[in-house]
C-alpha positions as CSV (number, residue, x, y, z in Angstrom):
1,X,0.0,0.0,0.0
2,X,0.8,3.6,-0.7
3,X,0.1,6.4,0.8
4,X,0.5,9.5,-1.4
5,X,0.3,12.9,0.3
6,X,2.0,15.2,-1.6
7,X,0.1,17.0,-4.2
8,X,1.0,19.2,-7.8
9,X,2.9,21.7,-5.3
10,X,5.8,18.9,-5.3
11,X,5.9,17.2,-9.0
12,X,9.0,14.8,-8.0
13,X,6.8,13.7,-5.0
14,X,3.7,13.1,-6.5
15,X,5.3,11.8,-9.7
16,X,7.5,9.1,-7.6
17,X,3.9,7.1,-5.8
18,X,2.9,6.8,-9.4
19,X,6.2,5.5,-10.9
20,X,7.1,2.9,-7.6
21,X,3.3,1.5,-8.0
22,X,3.6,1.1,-11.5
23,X,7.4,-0.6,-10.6
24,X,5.9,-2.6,-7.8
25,X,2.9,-4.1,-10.3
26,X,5.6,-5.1,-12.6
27,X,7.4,-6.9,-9.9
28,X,4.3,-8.9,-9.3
29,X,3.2,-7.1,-6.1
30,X,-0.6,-6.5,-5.1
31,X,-0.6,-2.8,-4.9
32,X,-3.2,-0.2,-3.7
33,X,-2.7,3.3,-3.4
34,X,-4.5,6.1,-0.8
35,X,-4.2,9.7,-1.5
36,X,-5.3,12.5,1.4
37,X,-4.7,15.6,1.8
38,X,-3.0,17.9,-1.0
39,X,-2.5,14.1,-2.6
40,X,-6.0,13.8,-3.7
41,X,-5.6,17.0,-5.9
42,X,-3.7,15.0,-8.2
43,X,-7.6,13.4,-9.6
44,X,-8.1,16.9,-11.1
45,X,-6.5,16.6,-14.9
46,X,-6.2,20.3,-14.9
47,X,-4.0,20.2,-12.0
48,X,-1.7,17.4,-13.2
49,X,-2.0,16.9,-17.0
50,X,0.8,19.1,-17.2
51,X,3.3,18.2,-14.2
52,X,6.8,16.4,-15.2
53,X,9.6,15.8,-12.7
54,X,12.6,16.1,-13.8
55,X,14.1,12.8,-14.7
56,X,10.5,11.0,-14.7
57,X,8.0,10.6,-17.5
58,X,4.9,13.1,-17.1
59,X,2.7,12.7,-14.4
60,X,-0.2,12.0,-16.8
61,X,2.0,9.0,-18.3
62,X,2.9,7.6,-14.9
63,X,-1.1,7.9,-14.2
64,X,-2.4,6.2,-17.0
65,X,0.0,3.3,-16.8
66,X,-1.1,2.8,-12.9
67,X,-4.9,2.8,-14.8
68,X,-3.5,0.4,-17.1
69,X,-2.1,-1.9,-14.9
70,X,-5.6,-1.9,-13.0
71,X,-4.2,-0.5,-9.6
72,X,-7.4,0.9,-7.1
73,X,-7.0,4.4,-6.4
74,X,-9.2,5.2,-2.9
75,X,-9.1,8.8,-2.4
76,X,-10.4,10.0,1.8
77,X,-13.4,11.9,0.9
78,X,-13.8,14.7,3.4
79,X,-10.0,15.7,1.9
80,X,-11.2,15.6,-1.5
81,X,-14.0,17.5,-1.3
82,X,-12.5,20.0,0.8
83,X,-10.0,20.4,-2.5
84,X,-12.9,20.4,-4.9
85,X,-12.1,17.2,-6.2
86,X,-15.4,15.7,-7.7
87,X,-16.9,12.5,-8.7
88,X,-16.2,13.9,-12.4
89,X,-12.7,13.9,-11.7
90,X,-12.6,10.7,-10.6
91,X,-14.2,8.6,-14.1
92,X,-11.8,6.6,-16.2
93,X,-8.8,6.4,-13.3
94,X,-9.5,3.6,-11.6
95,X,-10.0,5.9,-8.2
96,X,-13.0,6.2,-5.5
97,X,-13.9,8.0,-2.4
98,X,-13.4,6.5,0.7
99,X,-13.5,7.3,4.3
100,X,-11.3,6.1,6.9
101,X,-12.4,3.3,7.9
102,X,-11.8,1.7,4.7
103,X,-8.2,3.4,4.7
104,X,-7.7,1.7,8.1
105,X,-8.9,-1.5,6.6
106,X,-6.9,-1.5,3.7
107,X,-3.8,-0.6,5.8
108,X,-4.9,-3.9,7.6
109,X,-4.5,-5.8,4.5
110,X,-1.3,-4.4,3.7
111,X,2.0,-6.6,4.5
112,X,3.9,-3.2,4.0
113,X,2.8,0.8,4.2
114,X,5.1,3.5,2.6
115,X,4.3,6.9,2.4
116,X,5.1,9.6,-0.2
């Protein structure tokens, strides 16, 4: 599980969950990733369809090969919305609102938790 907290403000941040899921997927891990906070702003295209980190490949690359590779995307809600992050946003990226329960849960199931 991943934990990804850092939103557009920090491109090499945000950039790096994306690129280390896609890696672990390819390693033939079970990977889910959980964004909160400035994290979840990274479901709004406008704020990410043009970030690129040095030395990475865009952010909207990275994103549609963690789509691609089917990971779940659970974003906490109350963090979302507080961002303006919609439902909208959310359609054709494999991502969903969650609470924190579920986040707890899924941390549960987790044999490892890292966070970016």
């Amino acid at each position: 599980m991943l934990i990804g907290l850092t939103g557009p403000e920090d491109p090499t941040r945000a950039s790096l969950l994306f690129a280390w899921a896609n890696s672990l997927v390819e390693a033939g891990h079970t990977v889910r990733l959980v964004l909160a906070g400035e994290a979840t702003l990274l479901m709004r295209p406008q704020a990410t369809d043009t970030l690129t980190a040095p030395g990475l490949p865009a952010l909207k690359v990275l994103m549609a090969k963690t789509h691609d590779d089917g990971i779940p995307i659970s974003l906490c809600r109350s963090c979302a919305v507080a961002r303006g992050v919609s439902e909208a946003d959310l359609e054709g990226r494999n991502a969903q609102f969650t609470n924190s329960q579920a986040m707890a849960a899924t941390m549960e199931w987790a044999a490892k938790v890292l966070v970016v």
